[in-house]
C-alpha positions in Angstrom: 26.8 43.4 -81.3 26.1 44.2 -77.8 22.9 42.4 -76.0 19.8 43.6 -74.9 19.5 45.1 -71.7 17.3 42.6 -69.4 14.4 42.3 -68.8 12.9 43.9 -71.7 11.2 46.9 -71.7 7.3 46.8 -71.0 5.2 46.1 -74.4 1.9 47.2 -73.9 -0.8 44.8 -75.7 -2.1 46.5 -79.2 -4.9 44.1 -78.9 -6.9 42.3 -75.7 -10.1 40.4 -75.1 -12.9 38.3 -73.9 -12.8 35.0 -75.6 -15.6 32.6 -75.3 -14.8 29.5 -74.7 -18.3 27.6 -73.6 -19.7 26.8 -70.6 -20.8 30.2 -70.0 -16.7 31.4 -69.3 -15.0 34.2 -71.0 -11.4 33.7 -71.2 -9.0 36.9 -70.9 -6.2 37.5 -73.7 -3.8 40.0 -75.0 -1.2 40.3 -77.5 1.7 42.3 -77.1 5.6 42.6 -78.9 5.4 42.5 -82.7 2.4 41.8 -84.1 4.3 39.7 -87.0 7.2 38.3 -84.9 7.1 34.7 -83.5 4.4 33.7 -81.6 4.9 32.8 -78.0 2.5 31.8 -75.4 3.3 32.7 -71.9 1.7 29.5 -69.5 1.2 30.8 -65.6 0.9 28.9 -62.6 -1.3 28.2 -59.6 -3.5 26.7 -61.1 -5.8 29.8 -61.0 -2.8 32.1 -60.2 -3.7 34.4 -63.1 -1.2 35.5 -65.7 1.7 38.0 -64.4 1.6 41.2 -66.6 5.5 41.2 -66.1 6.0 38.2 -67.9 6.3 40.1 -71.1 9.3 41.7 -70.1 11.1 38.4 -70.3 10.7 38.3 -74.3 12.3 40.8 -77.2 9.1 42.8 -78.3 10.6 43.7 -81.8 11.0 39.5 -81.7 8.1 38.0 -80.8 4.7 38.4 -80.7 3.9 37.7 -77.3 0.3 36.1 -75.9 -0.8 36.2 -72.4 -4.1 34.6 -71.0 -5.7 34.0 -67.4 -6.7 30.1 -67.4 -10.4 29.8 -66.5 -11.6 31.4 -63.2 -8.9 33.7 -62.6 -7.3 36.8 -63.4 -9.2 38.6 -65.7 -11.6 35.7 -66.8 -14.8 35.4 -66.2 -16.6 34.1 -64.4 -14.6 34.6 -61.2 -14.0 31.6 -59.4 -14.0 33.7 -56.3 -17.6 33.8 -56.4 -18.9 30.7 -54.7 -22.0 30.7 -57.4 -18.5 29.8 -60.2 -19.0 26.2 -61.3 -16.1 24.5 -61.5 -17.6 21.6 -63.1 -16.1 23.1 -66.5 -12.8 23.7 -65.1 -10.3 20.8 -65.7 -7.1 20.1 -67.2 -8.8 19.0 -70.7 -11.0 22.5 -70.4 -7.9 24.3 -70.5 -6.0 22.4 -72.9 -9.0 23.6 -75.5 -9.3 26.8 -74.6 -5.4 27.4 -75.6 -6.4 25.6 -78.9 -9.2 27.8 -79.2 -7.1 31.0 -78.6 -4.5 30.0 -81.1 -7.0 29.6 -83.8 -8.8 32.8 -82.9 -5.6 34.5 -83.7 -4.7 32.7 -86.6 -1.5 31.2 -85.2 0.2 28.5 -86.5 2.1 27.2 -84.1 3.8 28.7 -80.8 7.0 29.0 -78.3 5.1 27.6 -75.2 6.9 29.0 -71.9 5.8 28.8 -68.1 6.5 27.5 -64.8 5.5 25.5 -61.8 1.5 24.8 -62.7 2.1 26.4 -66.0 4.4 23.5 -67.1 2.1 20.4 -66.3 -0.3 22.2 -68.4 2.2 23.0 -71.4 3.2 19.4 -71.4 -0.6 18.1 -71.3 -1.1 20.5 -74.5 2.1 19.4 -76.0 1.2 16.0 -75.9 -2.2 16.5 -77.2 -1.1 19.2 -79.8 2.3 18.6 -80.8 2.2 19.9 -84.4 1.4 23.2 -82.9 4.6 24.0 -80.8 7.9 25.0 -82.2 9.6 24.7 -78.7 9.2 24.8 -75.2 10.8 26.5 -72.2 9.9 25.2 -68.8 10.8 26.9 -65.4 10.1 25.0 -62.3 9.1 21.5 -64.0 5.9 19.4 -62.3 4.0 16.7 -64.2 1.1 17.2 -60.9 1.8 13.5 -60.1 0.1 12.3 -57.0 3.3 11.9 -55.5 4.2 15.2 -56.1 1.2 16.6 -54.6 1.9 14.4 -51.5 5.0 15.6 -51.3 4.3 19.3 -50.8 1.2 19.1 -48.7 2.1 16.2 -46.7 5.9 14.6 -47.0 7.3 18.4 -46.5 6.4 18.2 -42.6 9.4 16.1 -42.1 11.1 19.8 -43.1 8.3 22.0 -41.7 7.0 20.2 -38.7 6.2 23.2 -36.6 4.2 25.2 -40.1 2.7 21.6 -41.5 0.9 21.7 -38.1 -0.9 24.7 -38.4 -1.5 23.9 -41.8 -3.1 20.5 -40.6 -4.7 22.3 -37.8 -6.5 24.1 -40.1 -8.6 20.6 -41.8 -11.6 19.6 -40.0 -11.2 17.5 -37.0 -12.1 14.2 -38.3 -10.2 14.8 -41.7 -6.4 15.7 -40.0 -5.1 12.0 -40.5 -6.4 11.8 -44.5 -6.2 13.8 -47.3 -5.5 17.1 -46.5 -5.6 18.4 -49.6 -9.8 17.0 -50.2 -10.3 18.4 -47.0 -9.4 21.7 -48.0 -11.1 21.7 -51.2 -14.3 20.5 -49.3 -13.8 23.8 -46.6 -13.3 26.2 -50.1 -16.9 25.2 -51.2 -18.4 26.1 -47.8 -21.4 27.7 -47.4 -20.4 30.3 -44.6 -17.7 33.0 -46.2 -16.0 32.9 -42.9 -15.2 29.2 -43.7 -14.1 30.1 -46.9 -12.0 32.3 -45.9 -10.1 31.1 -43.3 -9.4 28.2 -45.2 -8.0 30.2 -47.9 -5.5 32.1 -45.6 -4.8 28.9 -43.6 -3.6 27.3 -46.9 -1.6 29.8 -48.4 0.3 30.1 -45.0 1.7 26.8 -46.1 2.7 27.9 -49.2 4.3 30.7 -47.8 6.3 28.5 -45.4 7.5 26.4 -47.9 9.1 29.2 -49.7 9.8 31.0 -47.1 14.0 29.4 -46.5 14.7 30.7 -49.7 16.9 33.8 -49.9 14.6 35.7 -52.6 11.1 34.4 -51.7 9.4 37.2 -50.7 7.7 37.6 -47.7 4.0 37.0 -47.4 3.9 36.5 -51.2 0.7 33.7 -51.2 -0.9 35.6 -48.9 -0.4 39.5 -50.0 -2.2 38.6 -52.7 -5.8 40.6 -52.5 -8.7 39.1 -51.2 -10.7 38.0 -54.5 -7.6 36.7 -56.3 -6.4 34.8 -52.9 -9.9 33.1 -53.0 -9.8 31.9 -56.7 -6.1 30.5 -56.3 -6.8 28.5 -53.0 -10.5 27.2 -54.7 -8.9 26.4 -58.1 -5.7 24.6 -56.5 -7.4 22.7 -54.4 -10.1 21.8 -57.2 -7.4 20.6 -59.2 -4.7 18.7 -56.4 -7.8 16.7 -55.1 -8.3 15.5 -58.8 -4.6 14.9 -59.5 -5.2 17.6 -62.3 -7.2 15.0 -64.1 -4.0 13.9 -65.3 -3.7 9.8 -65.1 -0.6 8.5 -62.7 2.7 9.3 -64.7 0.7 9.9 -68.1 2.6 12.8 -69.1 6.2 11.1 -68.9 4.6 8.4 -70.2 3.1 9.9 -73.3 6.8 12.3 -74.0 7.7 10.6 -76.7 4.7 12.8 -78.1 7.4 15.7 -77.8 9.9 14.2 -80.5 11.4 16.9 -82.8 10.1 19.8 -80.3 13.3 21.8 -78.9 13.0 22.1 -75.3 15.0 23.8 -72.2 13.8 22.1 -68.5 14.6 24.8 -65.9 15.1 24.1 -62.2 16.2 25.2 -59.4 18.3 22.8 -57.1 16.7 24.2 -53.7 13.6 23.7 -54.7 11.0 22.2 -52.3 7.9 23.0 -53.6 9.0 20.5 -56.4 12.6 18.6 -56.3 14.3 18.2 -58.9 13.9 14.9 -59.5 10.4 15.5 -61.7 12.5 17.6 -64.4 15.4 15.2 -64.4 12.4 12.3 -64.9 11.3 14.3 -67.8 15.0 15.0 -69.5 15.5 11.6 -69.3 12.2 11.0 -71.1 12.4 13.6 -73.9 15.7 13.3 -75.8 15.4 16.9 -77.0 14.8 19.0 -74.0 18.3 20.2 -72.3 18.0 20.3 -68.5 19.3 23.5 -66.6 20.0 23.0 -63.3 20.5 26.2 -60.9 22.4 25.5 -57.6 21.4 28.9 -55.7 17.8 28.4 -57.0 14.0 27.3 -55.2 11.0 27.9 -56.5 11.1 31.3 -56.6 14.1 31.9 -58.7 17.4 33.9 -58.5 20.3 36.4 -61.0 21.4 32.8 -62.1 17.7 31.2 -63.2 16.5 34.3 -64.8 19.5 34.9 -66.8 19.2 31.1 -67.8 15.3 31.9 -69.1 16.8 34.7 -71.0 19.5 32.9 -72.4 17.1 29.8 -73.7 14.2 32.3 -75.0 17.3 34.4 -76.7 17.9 30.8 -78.4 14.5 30.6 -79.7 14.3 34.2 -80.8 17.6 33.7 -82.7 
């Protein structure tokens, strides 16, 4: 038989909405593929990156039925956390975690194929965990757990890499806050009350992120900071929100707590250029959950390549079959 051509053709959603999910936020969703296929839940990162339309592409629609949503304050959610009136009070890692409980339930799901990356994977484990009856398997791409040393890694250890960009990026903290946490200090400039504070900030950070991506060979230029203005905003205020809280996520609790994911077939994902997040966090992981197969790509960052994509397709194909 031969195979699919990849990616999959485009499945428009047959059904989309506004979910209510308390706190006075509306959480976007749509459904997509085969209404009676297997579920799958497609994770994204950031945090507050909002979920990539394209992702649906990477599943069979006559397969699964495939369920996109934009975690709270982003994407099509509401309210926006580009609006500095948003509370983000109601926005944590636990807040999350029951709005994809709530959204399963609303659509009458059993349980689910859970698949994302970078952000998107620290949040699929901290639902796995807490939910493990609910998930028939698990495909991560880009594996974090949001430990604190993984946050001090990429927005302080990198400078031995990136002196010259970690500079501007420190540059970029209040005066009196350069030698501490540069991560608080950023999250304290995002709340500002001038705009012009705000926004500078925002841009300032997501130079960084640019520069750390920026070595590999199919990062694309600019991508942090292409992003338009509203969406930029909510993706520098969410992930600084949530690195200055250390995702809310005790020291090592989810490798700790793995043995939560007996019985659930996973596939760990990484890339071995990765410096956003070395490897070291998935092979951490594999180690810790018997069932999960770790994937290494050699020509891979965080960004991906031919090699990691047709990996993703390969380990969702195994799902789908």
């Amino acid at each position: 038989m031969s195979q699919p051509k990849l990616p999959f053709p485009d499945s428009e959603p047959y059904a989309s909405g506004l979910l209510d999910v308390g706190d006075e936020n509306q959480m976007y969703w749509e459904t997509s593929g085969n209404p009676h296929g297997r579920p799958a839940l497609v994770v994204h990162g950031g945090p507050g990156a909002g979920g990539s339309r394209g992702a649906r592409r990477t599943f069979d629609p006559d397969v699964f039925r495939i369920v996109l949503f934009d975690q709270r304050g982003c994407g099509e959610s509401r309210p926006h956390a580009s609006h500095p009136s948003t509370d983000m009070a109601h926005n944590t890692t636990d807040h999350l975690i029951a709005d994809m409980e709530r959204l399963r339930e609303h659509l009458g799901i059993e349980r689910w194929l859970l698949y994302g990356g970078s952000w998107g994977s620290t949040l699929i484990l901290a639902y796995a965990e807490r939910h493990p009856e609910r998930v028939s398997g698990i495909v991560l791409v880009g594996v974090t757990m949001t430990r604190p040393q993984e946050i001090d890694w990429l927005y302080h250890g990198l400078r031995l890499l990136l002196p010259i960009e970690w500079e501007r990026f420190r540059n970029g903290a209040p005066t009196e806050d350069r030698d501490g946490n540069l991560v608080e200090a950023y999250r304290r400039l995002m709340e500002h009350d001038y705009p012009a504070v705000r926004e500078t900030a925002a841009r300032n950070w997501c130079a960084w992120e640019d520069a750390v991506i920026a070595h590999e060979t199919l990062g694309k230029p600019g991508q942090y900071t292409a992003q338009p203005d509203a969406a930029l905003m909510a993706f520098v205020r969410i992930c600084t929100h949530y690195f200055a809280h250390n995702g809310w996520l005790d020291h090592d609790r989810l490798l700790r707590n793995a043995h939560r994911l007996t019985g659930i077939p996973g596939v760990l994902i990484h890339g071995r250029l990765d410096l956003s997040a070395p490897l070291r966090t998935a092979w951490e992981l594999a180690r810790a959950w018997p069932e999960a197969e770790l994937r290494i790509i050699d020509d891979s960052g965080h960004t991906g390549s031919p090699a990691m994509r047709a990996a993703i397709f390969e380990s969702i194909d195994r799902f789908a079959r």
